[in-house]
MIGU-33998 format. One record per residue: residue number from 1; residue in three letters; chain; x, y negated, z negated of N, C-alpha, C, CB in turn. Coordinates in Angstrom, 2 decimals, always signed. Each point is the difference from the previous one (the first is absolute). Glycine has a CB too. Example, Ala and Ser with C-alpha at 12.3 -4.5 7.8 and 13.67 -1.06 7.14 Angstrom:
// MIGU-33998
<atom 1 ala A <+13.19 +5.69 -7.80> <-0.89 -1.19 +0.00> <+0.90 -1.20 +0.00> <-1.89 +1.17 -1.25>>
<atom 2 ser A <+1.54 -2.22 +1.97> <+0.82 -1.19 -0.06> <-0.77 -1.09 -0.73> <+1.18 +0.63 +2.15>>
//
This chain:
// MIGU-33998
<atom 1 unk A <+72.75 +0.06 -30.94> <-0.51 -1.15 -0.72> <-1.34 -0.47 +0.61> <+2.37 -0.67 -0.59>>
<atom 2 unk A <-2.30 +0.48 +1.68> <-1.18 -0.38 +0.78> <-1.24 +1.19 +0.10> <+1.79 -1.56 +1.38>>
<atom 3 unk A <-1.52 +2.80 -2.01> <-1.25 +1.11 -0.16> <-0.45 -0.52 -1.40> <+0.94 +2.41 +1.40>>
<atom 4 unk A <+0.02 -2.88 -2.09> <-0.70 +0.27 -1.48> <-0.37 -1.61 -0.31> <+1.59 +2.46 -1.07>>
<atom 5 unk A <-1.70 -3.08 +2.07> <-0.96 -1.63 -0.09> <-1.25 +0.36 +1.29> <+2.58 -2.26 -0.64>>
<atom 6 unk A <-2.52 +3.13 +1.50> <-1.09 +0.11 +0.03> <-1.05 +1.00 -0.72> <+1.06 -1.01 +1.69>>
<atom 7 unk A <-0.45 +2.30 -2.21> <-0.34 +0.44 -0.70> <-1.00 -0.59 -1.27> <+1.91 +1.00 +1.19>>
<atom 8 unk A <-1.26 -2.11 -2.06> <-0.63 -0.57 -0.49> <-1.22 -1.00 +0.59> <+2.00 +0.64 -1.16>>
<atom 9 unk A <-1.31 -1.02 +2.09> <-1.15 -1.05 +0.26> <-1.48 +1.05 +0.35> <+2.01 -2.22 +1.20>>
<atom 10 unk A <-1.76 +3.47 -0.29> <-1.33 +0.94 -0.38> <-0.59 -0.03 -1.57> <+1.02 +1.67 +1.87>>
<atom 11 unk A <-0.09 -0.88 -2.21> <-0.54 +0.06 -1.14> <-0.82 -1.18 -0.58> <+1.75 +1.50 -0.17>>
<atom 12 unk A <-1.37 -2.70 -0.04> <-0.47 -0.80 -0.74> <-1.18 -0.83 +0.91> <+2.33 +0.07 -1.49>>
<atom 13 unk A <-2.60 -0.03 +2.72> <-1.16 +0.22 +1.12> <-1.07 +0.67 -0.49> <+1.48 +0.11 +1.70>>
<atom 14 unk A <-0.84 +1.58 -1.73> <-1.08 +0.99 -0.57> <-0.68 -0.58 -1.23> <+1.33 +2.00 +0.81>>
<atom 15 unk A <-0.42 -2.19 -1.54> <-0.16 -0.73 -1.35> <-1.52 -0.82 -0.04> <+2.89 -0.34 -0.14>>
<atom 16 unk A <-2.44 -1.09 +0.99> <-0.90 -0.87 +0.17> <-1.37 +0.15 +0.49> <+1.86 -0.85 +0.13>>
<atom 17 unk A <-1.75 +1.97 +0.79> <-1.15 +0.46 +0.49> <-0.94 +0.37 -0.51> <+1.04 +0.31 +1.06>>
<atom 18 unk A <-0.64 +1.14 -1.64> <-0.59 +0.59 -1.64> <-0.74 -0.80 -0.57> <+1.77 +1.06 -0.57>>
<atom 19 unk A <-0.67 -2.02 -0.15> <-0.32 -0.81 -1.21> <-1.66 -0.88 +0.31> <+3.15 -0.34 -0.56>>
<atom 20 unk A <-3.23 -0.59 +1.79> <-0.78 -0.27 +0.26> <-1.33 +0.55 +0.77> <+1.82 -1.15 -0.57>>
<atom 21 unk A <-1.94 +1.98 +0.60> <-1.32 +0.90 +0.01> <-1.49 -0.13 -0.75> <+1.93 +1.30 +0.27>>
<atom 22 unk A <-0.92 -1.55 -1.28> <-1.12 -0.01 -1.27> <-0.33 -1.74 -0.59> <+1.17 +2.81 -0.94>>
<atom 23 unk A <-2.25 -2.97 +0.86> <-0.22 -1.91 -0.68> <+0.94 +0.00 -0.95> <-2.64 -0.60 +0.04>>
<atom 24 unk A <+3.48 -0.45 -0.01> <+0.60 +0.10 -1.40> <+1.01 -1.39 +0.18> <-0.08 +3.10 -0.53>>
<atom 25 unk A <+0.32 -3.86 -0.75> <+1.00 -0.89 +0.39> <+0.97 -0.45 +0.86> <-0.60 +0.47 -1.34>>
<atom 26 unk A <+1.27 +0.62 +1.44> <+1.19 +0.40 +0.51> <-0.33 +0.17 +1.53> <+0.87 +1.12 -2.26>>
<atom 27 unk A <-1.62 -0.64 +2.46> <-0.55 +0.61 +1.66> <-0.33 -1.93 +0.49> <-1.84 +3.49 -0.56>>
<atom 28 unk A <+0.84 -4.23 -0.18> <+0.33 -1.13 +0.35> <+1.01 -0.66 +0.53> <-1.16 +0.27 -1.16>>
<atom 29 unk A <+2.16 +0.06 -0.42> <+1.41 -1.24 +0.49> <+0.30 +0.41 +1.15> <+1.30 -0.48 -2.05>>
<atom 30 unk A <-0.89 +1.84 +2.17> <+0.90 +0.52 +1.53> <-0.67 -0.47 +0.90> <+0.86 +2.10 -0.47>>
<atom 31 unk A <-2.64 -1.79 +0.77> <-0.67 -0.67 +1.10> <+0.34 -1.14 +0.31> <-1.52 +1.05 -0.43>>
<atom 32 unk A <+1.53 -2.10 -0.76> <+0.57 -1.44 -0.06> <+0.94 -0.29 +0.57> <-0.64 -0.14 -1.61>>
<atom 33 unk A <+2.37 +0.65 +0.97> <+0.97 -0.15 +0.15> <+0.40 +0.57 +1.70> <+0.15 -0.04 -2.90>>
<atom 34 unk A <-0.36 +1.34 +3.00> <+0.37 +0.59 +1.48> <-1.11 -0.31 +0.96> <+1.33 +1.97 -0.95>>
<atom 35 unk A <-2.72 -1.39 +0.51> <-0.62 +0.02 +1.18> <-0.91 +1.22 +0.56> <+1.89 -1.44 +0.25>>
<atom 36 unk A <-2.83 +1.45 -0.01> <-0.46 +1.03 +0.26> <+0.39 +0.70 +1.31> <-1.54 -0.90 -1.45>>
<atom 37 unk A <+2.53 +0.33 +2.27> <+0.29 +0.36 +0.95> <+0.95 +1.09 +0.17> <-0.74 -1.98 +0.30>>
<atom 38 unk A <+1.67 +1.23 -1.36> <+1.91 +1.18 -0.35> <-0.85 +1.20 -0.55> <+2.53 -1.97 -1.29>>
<atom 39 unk A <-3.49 +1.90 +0.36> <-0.21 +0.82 -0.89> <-1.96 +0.94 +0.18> <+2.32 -2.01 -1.60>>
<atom 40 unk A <-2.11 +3.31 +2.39> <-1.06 -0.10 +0.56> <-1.15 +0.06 -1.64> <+1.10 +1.26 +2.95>>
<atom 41 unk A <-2.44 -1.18 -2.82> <-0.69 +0.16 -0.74> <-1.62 +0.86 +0.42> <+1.69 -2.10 -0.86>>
<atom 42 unk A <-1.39 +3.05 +0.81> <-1.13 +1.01 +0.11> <-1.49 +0.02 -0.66> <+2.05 +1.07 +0.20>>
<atom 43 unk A <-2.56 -0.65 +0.33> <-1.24 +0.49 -0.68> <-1.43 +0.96 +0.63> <+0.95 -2.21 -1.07>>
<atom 44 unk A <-0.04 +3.24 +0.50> <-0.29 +0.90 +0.12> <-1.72 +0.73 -0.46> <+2.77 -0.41 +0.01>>
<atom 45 unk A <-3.36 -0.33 -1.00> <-1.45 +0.23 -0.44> <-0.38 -1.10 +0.36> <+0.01 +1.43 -1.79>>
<atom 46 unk A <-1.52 -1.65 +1.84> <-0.92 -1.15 +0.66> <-0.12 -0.32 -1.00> <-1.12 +0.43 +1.83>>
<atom 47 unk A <+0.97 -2.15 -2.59> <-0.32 +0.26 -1.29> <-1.64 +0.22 +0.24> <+2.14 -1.46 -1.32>>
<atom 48 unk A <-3.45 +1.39 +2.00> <-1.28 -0.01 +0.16> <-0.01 +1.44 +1.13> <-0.57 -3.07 -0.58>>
<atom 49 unk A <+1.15 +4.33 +0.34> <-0.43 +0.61 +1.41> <-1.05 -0.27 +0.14> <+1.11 +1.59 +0.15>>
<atom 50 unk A <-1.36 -0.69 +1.56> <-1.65 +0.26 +0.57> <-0.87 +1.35 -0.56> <+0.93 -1.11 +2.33>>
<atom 51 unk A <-1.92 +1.01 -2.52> <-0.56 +1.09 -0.89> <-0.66 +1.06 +1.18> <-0.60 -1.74 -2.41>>
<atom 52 unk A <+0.18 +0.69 +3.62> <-0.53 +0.54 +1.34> <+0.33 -0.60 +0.92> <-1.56 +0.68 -0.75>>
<atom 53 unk A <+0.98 +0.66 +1.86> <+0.49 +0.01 +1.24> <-0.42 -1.43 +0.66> <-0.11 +2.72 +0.09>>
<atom 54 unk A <+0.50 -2.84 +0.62> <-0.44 -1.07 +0.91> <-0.19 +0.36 +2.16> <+1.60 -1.62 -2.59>>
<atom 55 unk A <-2.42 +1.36 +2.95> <+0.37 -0.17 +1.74> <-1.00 -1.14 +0.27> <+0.62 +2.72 +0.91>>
<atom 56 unk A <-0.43 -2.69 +1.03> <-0.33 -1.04 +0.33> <-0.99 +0.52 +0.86> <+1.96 -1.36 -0.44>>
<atom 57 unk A <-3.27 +0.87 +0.61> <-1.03 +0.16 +0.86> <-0.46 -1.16 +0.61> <-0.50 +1.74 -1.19>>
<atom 58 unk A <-0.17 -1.33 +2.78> <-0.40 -0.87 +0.70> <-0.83 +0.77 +1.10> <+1.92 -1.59 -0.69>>
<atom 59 unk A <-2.89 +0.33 +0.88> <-1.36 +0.32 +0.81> <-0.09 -0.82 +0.94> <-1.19 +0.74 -1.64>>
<atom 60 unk A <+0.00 -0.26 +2.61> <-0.39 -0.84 +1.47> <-0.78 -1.30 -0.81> <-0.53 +2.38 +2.16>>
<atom 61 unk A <-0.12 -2.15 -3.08> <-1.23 -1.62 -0.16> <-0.62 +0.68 -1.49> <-1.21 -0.96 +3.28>>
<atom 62 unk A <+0.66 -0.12 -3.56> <-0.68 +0.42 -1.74> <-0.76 +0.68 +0.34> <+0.01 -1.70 -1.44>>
<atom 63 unk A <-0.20 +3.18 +0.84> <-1.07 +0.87 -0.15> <+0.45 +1.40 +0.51> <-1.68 -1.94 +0.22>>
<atom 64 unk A <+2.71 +1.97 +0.65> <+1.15 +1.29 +0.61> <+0.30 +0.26 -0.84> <+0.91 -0.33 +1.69>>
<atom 65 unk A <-0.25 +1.50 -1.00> <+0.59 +1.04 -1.21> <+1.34 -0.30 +0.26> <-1.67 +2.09 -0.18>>
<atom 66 unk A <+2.38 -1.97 -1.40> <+1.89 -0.38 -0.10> <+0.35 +0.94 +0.04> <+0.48 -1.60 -1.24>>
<atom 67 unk A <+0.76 +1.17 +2.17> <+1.27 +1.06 +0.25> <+1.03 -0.13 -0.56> <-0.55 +0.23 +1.74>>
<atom 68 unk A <+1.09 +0.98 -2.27> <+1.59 -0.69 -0.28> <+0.80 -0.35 +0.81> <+0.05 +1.02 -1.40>>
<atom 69 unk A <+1.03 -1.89 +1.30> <+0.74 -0.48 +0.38> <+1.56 +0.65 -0.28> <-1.92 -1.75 -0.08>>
<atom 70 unk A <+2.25 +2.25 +1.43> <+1.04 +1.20 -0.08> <+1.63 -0.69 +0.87> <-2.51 +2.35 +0.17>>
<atom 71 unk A <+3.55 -2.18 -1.25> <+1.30 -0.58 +0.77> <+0.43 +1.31 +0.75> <+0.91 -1.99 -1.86>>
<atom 72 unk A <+0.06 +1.72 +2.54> <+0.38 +0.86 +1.16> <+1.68 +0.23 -0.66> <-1.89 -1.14 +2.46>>
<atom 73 unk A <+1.59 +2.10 -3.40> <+1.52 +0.01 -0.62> <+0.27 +1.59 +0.29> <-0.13 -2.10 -2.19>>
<atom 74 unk A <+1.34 +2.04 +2.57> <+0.50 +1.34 +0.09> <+0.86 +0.88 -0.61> <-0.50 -0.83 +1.41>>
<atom 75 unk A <+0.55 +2.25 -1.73> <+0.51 +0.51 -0.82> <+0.78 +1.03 +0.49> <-1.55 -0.77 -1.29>>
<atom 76 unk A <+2.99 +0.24 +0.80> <+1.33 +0.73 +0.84> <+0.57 +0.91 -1.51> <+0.96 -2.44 +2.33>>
<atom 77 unk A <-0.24 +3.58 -1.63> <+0.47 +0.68 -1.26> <+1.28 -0.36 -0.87> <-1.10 +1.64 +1.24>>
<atom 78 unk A <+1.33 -3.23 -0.72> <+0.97 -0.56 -1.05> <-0.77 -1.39 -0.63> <+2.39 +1.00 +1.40>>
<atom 79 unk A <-3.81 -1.02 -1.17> <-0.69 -0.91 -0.59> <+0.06 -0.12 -1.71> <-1.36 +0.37 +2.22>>
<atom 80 unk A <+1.83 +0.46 -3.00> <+0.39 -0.23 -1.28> <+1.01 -0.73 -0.38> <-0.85 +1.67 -0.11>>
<atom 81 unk A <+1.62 -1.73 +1.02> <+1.52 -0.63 -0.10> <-0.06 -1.68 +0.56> <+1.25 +2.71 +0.59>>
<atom 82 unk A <-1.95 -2.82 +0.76> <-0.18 -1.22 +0.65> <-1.52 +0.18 +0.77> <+2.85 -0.48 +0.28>>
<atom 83 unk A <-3.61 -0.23 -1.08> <-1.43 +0.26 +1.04> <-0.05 -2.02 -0.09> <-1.94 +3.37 -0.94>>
<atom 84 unk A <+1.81 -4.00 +1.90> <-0.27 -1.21 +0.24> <-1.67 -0.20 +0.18> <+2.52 -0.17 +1.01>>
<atom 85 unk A <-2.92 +0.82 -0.31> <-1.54 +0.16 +0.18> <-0.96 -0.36 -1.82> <+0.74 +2.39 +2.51>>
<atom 86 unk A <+0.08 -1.69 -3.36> <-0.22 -0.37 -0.75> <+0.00 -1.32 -0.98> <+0.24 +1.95 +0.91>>
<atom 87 unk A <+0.24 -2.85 -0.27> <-0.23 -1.56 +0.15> <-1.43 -0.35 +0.39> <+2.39 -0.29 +0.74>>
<atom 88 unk A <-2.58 +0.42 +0.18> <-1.51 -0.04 +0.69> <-1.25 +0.12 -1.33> <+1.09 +1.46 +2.58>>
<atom 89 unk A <-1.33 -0.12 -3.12> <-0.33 +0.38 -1.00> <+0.12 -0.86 -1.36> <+0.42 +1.88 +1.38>>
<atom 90 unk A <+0.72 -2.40 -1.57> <+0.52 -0.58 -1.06> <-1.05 -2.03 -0.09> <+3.13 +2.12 +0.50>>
<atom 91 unk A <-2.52 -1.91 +0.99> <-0.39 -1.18 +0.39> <-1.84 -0.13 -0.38> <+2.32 +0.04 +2.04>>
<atom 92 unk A <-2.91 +0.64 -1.54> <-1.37 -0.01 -0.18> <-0.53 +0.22 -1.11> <+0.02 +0.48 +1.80>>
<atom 93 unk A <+0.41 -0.06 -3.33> <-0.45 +0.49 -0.47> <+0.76 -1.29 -1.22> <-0.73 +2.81 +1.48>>
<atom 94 unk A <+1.48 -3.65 -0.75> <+0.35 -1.22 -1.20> <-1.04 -1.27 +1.19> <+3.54 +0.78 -1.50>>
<atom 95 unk A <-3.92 -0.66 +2.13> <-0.49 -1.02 +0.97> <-1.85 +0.19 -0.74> <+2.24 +0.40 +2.85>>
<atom 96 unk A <-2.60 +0.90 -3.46> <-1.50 +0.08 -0.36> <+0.10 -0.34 -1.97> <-0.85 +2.33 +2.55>>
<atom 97 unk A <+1.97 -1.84 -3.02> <+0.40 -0.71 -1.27> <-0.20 -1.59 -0.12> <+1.67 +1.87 -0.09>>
<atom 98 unk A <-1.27 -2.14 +1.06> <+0.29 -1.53 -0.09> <-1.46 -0.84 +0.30> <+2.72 +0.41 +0.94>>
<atom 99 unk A <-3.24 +0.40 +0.21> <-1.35 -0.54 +0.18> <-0.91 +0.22 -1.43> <+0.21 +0.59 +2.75>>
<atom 100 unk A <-0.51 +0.53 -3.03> <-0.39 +0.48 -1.32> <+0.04 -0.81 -1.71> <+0.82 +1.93 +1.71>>
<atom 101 unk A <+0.43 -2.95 -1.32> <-0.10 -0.24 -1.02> <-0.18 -1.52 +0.18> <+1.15 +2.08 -0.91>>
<atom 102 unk A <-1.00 -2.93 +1.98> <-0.61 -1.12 +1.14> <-1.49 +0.49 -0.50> <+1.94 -0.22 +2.57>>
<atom 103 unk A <-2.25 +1.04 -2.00> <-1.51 -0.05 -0.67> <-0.59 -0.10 -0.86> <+0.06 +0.64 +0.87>>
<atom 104 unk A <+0.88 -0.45 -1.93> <-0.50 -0.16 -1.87> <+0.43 -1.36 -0.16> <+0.51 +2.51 -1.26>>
<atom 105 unk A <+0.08 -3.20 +2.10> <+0.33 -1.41 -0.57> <-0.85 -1.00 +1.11> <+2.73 +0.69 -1.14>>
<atom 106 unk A <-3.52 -0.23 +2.21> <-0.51 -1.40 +0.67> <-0.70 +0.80 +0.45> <+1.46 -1.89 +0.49>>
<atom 107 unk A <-2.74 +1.04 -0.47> <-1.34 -0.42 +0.59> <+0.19 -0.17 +1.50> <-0.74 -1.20 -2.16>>
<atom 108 unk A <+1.13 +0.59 +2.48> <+0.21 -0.86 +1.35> <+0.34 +1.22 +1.13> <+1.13 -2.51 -1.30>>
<atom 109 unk A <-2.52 +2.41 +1.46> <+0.53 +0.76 +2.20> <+0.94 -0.27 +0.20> <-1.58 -0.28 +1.43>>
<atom 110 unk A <+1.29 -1.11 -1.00> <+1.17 -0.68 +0.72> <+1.78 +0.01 -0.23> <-2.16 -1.30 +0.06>>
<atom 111 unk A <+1.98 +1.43 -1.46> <+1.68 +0.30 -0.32> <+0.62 +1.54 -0.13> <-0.26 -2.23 -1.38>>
<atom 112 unk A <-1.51 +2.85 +1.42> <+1.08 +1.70 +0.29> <-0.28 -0.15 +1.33> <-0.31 +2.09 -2.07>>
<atom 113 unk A <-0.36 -2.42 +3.11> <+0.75 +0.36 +1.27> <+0.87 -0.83 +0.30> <-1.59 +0.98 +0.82>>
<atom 114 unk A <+2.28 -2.24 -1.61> <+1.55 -0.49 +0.74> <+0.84 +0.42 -0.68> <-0.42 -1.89 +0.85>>
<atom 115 unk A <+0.38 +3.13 -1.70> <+1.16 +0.58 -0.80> <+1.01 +0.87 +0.96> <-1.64 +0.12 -2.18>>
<atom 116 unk A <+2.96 +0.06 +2.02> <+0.36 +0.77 +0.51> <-0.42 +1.97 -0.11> <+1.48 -2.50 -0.15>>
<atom 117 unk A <-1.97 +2.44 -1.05> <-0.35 +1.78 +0.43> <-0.93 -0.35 +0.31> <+0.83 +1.73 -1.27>>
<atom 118 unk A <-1.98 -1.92 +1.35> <-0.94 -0.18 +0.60> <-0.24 -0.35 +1.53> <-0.14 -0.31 -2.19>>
<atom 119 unk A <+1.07 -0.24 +2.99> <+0.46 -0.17 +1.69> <+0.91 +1.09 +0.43> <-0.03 -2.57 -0.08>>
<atom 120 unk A <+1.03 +3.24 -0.84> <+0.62 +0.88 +0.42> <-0.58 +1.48 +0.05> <+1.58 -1.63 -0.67>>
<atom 121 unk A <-2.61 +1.84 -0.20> <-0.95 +0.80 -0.20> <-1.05 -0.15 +1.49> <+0.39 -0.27 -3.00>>
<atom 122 unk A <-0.83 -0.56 +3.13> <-0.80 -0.05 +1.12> <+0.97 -0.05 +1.14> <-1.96 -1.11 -1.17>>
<atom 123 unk A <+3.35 +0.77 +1.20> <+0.23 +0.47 +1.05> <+0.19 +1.20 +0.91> <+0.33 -1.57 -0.91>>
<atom 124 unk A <-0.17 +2.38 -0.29> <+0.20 +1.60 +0.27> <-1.08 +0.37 -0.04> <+1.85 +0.51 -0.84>>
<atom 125 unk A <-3.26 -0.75 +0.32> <-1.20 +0.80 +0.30> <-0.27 -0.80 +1.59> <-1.14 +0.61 -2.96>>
<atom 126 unk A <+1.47 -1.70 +3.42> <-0.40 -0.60 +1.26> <+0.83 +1.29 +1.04> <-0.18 -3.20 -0.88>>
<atom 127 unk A <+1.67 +2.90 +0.45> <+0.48 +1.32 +1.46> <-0.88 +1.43 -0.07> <+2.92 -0.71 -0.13>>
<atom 128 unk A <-3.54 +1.22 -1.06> <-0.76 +1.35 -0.36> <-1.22 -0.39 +1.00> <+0.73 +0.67 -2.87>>
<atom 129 unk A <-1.46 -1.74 +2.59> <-1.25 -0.54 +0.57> <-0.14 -0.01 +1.87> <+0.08 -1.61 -2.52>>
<atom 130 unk A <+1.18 +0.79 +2.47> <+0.50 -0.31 +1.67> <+0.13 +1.83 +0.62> <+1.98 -2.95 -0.57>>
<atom 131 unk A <-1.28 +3.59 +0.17> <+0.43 +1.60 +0.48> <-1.67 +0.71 -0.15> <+3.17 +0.24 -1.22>>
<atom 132 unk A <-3.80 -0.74 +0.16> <-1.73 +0.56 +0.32> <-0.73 -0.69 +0.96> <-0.31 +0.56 -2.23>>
<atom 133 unk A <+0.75 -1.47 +3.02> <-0.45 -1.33 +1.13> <-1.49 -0.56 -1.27> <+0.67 +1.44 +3.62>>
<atom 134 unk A <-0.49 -1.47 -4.71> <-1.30 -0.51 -0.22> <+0.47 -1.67 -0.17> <-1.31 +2.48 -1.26>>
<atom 135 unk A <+0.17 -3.57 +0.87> <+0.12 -1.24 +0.28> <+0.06 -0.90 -1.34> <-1.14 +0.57 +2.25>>
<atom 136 unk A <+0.87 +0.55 -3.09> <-0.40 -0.58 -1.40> <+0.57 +0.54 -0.91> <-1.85 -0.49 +0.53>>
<atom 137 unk A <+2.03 +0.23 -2.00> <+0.92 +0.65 -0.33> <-0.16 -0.23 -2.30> <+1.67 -0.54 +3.42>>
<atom 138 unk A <-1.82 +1.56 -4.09> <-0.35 -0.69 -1.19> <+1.20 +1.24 -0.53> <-3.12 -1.35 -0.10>>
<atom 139 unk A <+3.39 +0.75 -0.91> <+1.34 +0.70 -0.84> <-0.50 +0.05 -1.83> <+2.26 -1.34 +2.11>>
<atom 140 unk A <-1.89 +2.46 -2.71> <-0.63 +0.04 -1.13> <+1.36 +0.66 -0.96> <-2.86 +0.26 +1.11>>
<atom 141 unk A <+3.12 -0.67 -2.49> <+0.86 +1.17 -0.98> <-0.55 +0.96 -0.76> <+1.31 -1.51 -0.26>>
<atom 142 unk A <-1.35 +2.85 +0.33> <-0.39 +0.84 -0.53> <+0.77 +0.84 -1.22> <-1.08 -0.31 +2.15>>
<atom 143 unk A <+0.47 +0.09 -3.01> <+1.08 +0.97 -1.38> <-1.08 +1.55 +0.14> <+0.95 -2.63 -2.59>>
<atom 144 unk A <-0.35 +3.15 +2.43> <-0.27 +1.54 -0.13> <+0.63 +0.34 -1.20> <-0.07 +0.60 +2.41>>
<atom 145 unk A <-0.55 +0.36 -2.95> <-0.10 +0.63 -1.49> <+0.82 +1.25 +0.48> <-2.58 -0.88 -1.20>>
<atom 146 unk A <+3.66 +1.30 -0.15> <+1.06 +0.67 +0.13> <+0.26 +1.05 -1.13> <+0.72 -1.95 +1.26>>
<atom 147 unk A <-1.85 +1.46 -2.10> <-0.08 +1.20 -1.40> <+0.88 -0.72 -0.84> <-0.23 +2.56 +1.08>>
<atom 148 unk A <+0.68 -3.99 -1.30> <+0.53 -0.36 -0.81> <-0.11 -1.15 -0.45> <+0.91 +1.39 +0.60>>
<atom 149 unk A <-2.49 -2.33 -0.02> <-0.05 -1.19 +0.04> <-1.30 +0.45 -0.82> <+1.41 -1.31 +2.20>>
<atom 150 unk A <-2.45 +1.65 -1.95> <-1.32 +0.19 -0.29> <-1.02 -0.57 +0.61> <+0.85 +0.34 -1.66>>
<atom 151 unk A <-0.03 -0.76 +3.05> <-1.03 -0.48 +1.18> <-0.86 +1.63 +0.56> <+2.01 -2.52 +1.04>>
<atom 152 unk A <-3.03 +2.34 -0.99> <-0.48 +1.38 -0.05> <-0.30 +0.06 +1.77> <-1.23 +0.20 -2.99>>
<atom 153 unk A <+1.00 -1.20 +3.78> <-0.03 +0.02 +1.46> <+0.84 -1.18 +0.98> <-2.31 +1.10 -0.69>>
<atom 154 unk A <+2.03 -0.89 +2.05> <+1.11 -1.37 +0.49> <-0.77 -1.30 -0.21> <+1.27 +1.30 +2.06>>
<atom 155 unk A <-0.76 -2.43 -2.13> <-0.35 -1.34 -0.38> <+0.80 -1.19 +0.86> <-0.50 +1.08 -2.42>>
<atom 156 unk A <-0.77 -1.43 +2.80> <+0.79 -1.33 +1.11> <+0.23 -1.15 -0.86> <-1.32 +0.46 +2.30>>
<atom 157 unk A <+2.75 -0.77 -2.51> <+0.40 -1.14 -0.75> <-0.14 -0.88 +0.88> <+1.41 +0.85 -1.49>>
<atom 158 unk A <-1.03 -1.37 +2.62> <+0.20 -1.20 +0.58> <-0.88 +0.21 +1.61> <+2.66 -0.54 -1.56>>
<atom 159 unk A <-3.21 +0.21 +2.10> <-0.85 -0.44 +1.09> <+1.09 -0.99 +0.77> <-2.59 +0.20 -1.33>>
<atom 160 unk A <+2.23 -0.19 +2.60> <+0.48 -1.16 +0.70> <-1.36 -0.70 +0.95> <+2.73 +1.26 +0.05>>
<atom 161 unk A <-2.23 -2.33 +0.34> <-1.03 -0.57 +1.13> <-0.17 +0.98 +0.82> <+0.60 -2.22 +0.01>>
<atom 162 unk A <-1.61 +1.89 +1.28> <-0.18 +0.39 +1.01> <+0.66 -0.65 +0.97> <-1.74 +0.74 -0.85>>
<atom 163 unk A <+3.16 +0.04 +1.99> <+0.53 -0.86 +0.84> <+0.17 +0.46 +1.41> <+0.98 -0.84 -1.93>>
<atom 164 unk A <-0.60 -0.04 +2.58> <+0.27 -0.12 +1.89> <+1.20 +0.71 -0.60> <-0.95 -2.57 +1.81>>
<atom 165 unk A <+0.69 +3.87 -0.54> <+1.43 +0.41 +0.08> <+0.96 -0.80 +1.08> <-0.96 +2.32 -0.73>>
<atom 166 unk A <+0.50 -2.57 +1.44> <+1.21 -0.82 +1.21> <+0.46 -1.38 -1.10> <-1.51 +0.56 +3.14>>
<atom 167 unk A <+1.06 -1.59 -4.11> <+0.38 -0.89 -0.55> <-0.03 +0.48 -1.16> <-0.48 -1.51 +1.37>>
<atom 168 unk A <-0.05 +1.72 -2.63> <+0.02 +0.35 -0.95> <-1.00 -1.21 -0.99> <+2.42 +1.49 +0.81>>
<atom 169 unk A <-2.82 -2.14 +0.12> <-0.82 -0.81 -0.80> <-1.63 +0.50 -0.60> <+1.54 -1.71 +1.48>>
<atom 170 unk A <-1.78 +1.62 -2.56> <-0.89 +0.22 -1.18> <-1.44 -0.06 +0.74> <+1.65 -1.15 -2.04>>
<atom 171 unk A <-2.11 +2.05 +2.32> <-1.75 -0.13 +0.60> <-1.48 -0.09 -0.98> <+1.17 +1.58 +1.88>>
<atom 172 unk A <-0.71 -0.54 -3.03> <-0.80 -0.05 -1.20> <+0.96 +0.04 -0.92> <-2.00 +1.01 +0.72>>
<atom 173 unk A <+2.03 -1.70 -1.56> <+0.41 +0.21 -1.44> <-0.25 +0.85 -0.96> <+0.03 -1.62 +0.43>>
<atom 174 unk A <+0.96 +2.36 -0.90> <-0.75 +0.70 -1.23> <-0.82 -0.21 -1.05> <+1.40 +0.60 +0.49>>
<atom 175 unk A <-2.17 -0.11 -1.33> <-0.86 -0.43 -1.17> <+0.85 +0.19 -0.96> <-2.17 +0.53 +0.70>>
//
């Protein structure tokens, strides 16, 4: 008796799950009624994917040449199954999204450098900066063309100030 009540209760789980996937009345009520918590909800396509690549570059002072900016992730032969490193990656590449689009909505220096991607971003080009012993430190987003955007070369979307690497405070501002 007790297989065929949980039995059902899968089933009708699976059920719920399914059902709400898709926009639709019904996917509401349940959200409503249960919760998005009992009942997971996926999503699996972006509705806006990325069309291009993205990385992160950074230089000694305005007028140097940019480097990329490289994580230290490692690759084990059960990294398909469980690679964590790949967080790191994940992490950076929603941390320049976010700046990216901070930039289409404000003007203000001042409020993209007290944003959070924008400090967490410079914090990781500061440890890159600190391991080069240099003193200064400028961070830039670069989209690179992928044969599917029709960016025909790389393009610096976002600039950062010029900063102290030991504090992180702003020396020149970007234009």
């Amino acid at each position: 008796m007790r297989e065929i009540i949980l039995y059902q209760f899968l089933i009708a789980w699976v059920a719920l799950t399914v059902s709400i996937q898709m926009p639709s009345p019904l996917a509401r009520w349940v959200i409503r009624q249960i919760g998005p918590v009992l009942v997971p909800r996926w999503r699996l396509f972006a509705p806006k994917p990325g069309v291009n690549d993205v990385k992160v570059c950074f230089r000694h002072g305005i007028g140097e040449r940019w480097r990329d900016l490289h994580l230290p992730i490692q690759r084990r032969t059960f990294s398909f199954l469980w690679n964590p490193g790949r967080r790191q990656l994940k992490v950076l590449l929603d941390l320049t999204e976010e700046l990216k689009q901070l930039t289409a909505a404000t003007e203000s220096a001042i409020q993209m450098e007290m944003s959070l991607s924008y400090r967490a971003l410079l914090s990781r080009v500061r440890v890159a900066a600190r391991e080069m012993q240099w003193t200064t430190v400028q961070f830039a987003i670069v989209e690179i063309p992928n044969g599917f955007s029709g960016v025909s070369r790389e393009r610096i979307v976002f600039s950062s100030a010029l900063h102290h690497v030991s504090t992180g405070a702003a020396i020149v501002r970007a234009s």
